[in-house]
N, CA and C atoms as a LAMMPS dump frame, in Angstrom:
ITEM: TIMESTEP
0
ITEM: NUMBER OF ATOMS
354
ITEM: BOX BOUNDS ff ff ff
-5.0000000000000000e+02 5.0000000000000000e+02
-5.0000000000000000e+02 5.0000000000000000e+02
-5.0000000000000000e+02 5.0000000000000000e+02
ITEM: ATOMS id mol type element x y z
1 1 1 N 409.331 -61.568 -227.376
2 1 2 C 408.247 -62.518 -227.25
3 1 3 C 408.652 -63.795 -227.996
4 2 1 N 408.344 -65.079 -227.562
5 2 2 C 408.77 -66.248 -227.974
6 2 3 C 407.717 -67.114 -227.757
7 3 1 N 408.208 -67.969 -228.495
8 3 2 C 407.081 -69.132 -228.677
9 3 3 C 406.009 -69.424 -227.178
10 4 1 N 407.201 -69.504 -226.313
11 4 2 C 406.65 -70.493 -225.075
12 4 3 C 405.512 -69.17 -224.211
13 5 1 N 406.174 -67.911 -224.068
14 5 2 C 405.239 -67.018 -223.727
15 5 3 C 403.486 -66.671 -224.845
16 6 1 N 404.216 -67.089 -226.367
17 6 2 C 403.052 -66.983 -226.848
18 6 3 C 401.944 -67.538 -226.494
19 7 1 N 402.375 -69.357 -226.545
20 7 2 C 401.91 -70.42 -226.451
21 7 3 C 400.563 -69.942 -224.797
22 8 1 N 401.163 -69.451 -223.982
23 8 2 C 400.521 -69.006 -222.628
24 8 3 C 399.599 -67.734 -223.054
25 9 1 N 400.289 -67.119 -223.752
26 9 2 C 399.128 -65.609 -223.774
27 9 3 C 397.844 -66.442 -224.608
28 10 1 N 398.418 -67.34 -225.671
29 10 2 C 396.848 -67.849 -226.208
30 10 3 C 396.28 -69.195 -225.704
31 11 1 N 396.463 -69.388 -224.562
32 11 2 C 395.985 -70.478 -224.008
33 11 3 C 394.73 -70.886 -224.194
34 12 1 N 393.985 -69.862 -223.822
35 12 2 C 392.978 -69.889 -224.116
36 12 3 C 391.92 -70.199 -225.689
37 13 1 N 393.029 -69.448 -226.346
38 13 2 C 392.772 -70.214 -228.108
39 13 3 C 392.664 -71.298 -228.279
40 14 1 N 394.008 -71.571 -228.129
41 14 2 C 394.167 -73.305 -228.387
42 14 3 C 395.808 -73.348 -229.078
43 15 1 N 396.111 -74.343 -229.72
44 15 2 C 396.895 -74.661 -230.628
45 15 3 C 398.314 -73.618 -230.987
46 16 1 N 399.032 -73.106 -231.414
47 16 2 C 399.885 -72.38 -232.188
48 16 3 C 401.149 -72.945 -232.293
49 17 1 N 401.479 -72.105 -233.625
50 17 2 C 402.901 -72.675 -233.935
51 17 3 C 403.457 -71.786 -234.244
52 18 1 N 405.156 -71.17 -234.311
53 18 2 C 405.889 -70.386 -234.418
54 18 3 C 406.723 -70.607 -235.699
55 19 1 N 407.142 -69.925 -236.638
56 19 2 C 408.203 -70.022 -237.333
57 19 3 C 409.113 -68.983 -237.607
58 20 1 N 410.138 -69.039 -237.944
59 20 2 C 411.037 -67.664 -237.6
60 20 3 C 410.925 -66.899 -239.014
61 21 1 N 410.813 -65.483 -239.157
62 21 2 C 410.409 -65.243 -240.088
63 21 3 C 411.135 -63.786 -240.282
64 22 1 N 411.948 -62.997 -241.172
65 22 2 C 412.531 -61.766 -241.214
66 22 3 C 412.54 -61.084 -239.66
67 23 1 N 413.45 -61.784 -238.852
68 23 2 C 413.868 -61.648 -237.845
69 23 3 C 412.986 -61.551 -236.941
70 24 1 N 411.64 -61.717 -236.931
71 24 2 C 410.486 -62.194 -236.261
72 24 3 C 410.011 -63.519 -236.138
73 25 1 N 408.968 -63.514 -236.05
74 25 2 C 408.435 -64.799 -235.879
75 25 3 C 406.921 -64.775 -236.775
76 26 1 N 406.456 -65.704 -237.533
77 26 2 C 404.757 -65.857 -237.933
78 26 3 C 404.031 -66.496 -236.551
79 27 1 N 402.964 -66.583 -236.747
80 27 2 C 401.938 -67.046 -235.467
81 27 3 C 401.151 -67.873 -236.298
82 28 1 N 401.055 -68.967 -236.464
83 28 2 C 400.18 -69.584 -236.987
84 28 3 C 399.123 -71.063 -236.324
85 29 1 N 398.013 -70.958 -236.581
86 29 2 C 397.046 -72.118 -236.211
87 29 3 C 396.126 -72.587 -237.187
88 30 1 N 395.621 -73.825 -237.57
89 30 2 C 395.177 -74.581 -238.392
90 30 3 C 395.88 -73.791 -239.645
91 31 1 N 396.728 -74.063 -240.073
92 31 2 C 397.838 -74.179 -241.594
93 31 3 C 397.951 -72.67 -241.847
94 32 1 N 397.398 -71.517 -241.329
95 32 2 C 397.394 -70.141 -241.67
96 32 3 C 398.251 -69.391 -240.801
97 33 1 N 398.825 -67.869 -241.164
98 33 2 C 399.547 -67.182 -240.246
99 33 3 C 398.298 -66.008 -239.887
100 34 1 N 398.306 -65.831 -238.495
101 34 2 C 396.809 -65.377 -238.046
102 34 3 C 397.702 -64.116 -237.417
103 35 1 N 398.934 -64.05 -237.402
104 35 2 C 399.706 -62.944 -236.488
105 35 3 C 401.112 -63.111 -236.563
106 36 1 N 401.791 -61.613 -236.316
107 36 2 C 403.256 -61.619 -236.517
108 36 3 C 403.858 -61.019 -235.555
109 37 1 N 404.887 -61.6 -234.858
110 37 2 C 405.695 -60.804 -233.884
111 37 3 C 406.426 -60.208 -234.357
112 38 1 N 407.148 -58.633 -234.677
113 38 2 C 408.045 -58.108 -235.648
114 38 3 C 408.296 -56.583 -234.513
115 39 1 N 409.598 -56.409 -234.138
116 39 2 C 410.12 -55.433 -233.717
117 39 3 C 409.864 -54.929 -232.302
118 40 1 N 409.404 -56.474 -231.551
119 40 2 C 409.159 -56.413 -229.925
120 40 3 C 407.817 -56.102 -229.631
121 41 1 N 406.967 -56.565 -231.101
122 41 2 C 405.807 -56.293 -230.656
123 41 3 C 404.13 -57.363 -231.298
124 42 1 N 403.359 -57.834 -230.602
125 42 2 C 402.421 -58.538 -231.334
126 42 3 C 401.402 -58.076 -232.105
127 43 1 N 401.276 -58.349 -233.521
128 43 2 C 400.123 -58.2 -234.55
129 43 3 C 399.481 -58.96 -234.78
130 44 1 N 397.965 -58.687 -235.264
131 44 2 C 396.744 -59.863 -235.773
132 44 3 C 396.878 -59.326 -236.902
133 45 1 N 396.157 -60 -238.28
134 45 2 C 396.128 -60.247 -239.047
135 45 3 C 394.274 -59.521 -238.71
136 46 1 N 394.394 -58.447 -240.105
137 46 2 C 393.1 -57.459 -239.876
138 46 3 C 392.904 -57.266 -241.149
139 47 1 N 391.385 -56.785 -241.54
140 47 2 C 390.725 -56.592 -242.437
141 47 3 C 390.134 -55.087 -242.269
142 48 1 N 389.619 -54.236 -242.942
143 48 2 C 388.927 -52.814 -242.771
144 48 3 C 388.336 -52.782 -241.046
145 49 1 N 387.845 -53.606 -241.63
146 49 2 C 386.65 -53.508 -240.347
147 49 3 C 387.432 -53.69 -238.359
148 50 1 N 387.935 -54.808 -238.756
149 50 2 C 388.69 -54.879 -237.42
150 50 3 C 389.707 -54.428 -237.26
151 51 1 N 390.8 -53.762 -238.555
152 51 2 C 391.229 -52.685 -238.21
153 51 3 C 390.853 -51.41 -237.65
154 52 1 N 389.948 -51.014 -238.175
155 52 2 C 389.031 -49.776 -237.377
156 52 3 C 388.755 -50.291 -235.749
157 53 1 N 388.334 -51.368 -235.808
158 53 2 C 388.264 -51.621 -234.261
159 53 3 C 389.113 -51.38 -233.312
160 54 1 N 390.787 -52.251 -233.981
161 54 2 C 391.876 -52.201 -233.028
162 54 3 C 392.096 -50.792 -233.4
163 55 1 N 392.05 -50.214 -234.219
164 55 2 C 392.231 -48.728 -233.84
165 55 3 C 391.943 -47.42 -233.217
166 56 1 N 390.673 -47.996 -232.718
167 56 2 C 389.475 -46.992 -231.802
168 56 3 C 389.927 -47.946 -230.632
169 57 1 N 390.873 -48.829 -230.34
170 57 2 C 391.286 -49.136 -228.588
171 57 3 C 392.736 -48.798 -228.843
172 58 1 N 393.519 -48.126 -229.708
173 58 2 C 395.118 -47.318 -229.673
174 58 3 C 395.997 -48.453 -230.331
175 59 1 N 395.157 -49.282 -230.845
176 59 2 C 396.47 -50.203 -231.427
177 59 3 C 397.238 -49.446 -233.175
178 60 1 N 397.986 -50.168 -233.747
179 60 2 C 398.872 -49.316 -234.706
180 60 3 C 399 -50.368 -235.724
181 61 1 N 399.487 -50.146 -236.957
182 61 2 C 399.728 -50.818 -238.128
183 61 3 C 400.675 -51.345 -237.875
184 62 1 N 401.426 -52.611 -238.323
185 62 2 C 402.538 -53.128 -238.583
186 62 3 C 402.664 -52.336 -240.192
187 63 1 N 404.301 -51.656 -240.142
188 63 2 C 404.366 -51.696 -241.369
189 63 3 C 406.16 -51.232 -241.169
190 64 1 N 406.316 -50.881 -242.058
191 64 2 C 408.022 -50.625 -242.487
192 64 3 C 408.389 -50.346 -243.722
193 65 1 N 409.538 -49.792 -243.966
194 65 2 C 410.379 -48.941 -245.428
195 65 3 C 411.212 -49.796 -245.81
196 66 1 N 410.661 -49.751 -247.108
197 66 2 C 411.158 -50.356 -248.228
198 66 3 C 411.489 -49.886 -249.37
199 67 1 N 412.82 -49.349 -250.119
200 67 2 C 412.578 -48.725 -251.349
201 67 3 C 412.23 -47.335 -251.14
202 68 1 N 412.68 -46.788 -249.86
203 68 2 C 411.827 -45.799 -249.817
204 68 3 C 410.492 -45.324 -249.519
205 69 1 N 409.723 -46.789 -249.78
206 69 2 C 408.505 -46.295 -249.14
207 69 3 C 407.59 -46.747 -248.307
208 70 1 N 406.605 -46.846 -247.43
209 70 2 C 406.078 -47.287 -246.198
210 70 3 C 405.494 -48.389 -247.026
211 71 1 N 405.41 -49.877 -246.265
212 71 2 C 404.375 -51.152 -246.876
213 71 3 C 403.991 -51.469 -244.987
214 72 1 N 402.812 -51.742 -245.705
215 72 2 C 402.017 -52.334 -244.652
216 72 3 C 401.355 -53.347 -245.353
217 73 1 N 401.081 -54.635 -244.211
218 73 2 C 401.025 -56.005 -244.582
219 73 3 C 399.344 -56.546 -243.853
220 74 1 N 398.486 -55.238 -243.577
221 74 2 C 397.538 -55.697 -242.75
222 74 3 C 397.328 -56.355 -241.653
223 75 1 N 398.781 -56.245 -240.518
224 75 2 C 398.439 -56.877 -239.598
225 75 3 C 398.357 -55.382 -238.863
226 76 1 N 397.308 -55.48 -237.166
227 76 2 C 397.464 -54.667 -236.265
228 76 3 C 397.85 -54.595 -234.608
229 77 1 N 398.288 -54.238 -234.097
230 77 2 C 398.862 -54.604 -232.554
231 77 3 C 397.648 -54.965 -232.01
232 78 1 N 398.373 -55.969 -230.608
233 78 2 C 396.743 -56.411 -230.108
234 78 3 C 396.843 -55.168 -228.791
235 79 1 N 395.455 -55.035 -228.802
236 79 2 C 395.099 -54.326 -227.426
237 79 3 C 396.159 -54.765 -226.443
238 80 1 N 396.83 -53.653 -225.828
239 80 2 C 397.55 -53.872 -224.123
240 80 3 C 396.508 -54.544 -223.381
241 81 1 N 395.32 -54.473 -223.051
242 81 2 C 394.67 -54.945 -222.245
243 81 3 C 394.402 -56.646 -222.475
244 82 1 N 394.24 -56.678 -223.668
245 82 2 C 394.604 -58.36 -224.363
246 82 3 C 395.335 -59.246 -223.294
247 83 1 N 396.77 -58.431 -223.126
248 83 2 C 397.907 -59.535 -222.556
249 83 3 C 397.868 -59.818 -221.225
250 84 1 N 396.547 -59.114 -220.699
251 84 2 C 396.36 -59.536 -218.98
252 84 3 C 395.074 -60.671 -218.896
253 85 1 N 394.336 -60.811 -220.143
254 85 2 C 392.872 -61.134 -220.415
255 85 3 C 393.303 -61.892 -221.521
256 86 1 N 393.424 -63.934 -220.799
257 86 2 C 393.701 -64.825 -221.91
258 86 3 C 392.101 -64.884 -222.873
259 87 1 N 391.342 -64.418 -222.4
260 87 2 C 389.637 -64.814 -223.036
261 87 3 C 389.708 -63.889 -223.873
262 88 1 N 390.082 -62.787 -223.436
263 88 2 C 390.028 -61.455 -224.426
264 88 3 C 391.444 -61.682 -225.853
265 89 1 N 392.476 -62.09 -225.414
266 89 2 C 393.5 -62.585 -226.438
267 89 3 C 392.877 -63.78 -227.016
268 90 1 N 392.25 -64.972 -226.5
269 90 2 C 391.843 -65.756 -227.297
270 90 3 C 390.821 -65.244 -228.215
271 91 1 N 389.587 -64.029 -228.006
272 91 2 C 388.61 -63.475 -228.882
273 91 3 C 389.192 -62.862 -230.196
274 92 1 N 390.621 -61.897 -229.9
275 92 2 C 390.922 -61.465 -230.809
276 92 3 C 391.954 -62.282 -231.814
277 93 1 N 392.396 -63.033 -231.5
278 93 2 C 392.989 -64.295 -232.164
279 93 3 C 392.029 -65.441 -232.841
280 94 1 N 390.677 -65.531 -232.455
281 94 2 C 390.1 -66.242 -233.243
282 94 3 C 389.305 -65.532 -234.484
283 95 1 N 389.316 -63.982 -234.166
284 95 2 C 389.185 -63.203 -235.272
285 95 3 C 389.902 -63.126 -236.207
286 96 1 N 390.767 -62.601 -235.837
287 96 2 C 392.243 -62.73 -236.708
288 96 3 C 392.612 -64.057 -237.387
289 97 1 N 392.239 -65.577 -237.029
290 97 2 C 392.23 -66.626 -237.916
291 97 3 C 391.154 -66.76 -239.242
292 98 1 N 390.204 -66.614 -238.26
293 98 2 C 388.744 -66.442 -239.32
294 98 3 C 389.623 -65.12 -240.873
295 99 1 N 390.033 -64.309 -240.463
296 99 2 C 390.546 -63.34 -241.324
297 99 3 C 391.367 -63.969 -242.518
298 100 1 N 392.6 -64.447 -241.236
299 100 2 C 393.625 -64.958 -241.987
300 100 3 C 392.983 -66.817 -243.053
301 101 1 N 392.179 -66.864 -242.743
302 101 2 C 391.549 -68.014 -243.617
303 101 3 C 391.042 -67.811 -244.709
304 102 1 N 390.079 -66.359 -245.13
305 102 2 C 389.809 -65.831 -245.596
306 102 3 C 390.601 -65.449 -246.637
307 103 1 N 392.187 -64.708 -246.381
308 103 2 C 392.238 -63.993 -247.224
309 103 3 C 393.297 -65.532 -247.711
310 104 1 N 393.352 -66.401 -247.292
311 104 2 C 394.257 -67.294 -248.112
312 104 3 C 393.487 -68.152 -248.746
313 105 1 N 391.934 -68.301 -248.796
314 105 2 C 390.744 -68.689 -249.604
315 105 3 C 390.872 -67.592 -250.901
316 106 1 N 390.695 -66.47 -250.93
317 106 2 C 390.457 -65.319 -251.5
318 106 3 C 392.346 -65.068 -252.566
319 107 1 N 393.098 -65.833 -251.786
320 107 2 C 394.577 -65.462 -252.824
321 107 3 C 394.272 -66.18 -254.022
322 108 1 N 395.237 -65.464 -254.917
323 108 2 C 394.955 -66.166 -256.316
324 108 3 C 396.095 -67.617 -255.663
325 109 1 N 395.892 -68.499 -256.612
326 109 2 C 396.55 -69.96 -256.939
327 109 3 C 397.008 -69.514 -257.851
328 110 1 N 398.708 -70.206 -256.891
329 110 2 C 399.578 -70.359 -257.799
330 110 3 C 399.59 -71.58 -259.294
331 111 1 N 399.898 -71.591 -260.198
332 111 2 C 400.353 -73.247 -261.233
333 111 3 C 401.248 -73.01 -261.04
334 112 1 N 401.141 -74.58 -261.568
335 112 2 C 402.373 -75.2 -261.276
336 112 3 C 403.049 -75.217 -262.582
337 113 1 N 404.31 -75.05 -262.376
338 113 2 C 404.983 -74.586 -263.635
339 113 3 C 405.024 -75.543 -264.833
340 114 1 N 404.739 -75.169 -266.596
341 114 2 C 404.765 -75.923 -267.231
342 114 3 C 406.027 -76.522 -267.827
343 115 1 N 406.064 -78.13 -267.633
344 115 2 C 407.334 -78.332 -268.304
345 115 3 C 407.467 -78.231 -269.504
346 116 1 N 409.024 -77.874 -269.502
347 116 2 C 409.417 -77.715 -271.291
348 116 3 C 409.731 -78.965 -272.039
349 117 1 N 409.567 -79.03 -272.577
350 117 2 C 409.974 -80.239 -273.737
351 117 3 C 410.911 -79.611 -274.911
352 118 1 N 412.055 -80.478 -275.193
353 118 2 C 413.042 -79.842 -275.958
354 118 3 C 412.707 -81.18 -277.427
């Protein structure tokens, strides 16, 4: 999946931008990453709740081994039925922003580092 096919599955959204990211790609619209393409496959960016959702229609966790042990990053596959239904991909993509806005409201802030004086 690539930009230009993305760009079409969310037509209906609006806007997106691609950046290449641990051999994937981020999905991002208005300054946030709302979704990740990673291992031939598309994720939203999910919270409890709409995880439970995409999971009562067969979708799956993004996650992977690290160290030995499973990390998952809260994103979830979009519905198969999504990629025939731009209204239905645009619904779950504007969820998934609302999310992804959220939790980058909700991150701690970074400072900015203090200079030293010698």
């Amino acid at each position: 999946m690539d930009e230009a096919s993305l760009a079409d599955l969310f037509i209906a959204f609006g806007e997106i931008r691609c950046r290449r990211m641990f051999g994937g790609l981020g999905v991002y619209a208005e300054g946030v990453m709302f979704a990740l393409v990673a291992q031939g496959r598309l994720y939203l960016k999910a919270d409890k709740a709409f995880a439970d959702e995409l999971s009562s229609r067969g979708c799956e966790p993004f996650a992977y081994e690290a160290r030995g042990r499973r990390v998952s990053l809260g994103y979830w596959s979009m519905p198969e039925a999504a990629f025939d239904d731009p209204e239905e991909a645009a619904a779950l993509a504007r969820q998934a922003l609302v999310l992804a806005h959220r939790a980058k409201a909700e991150a701690p802030r970074r400072r900015a580092p203090i200079p030293r004086t010698t």
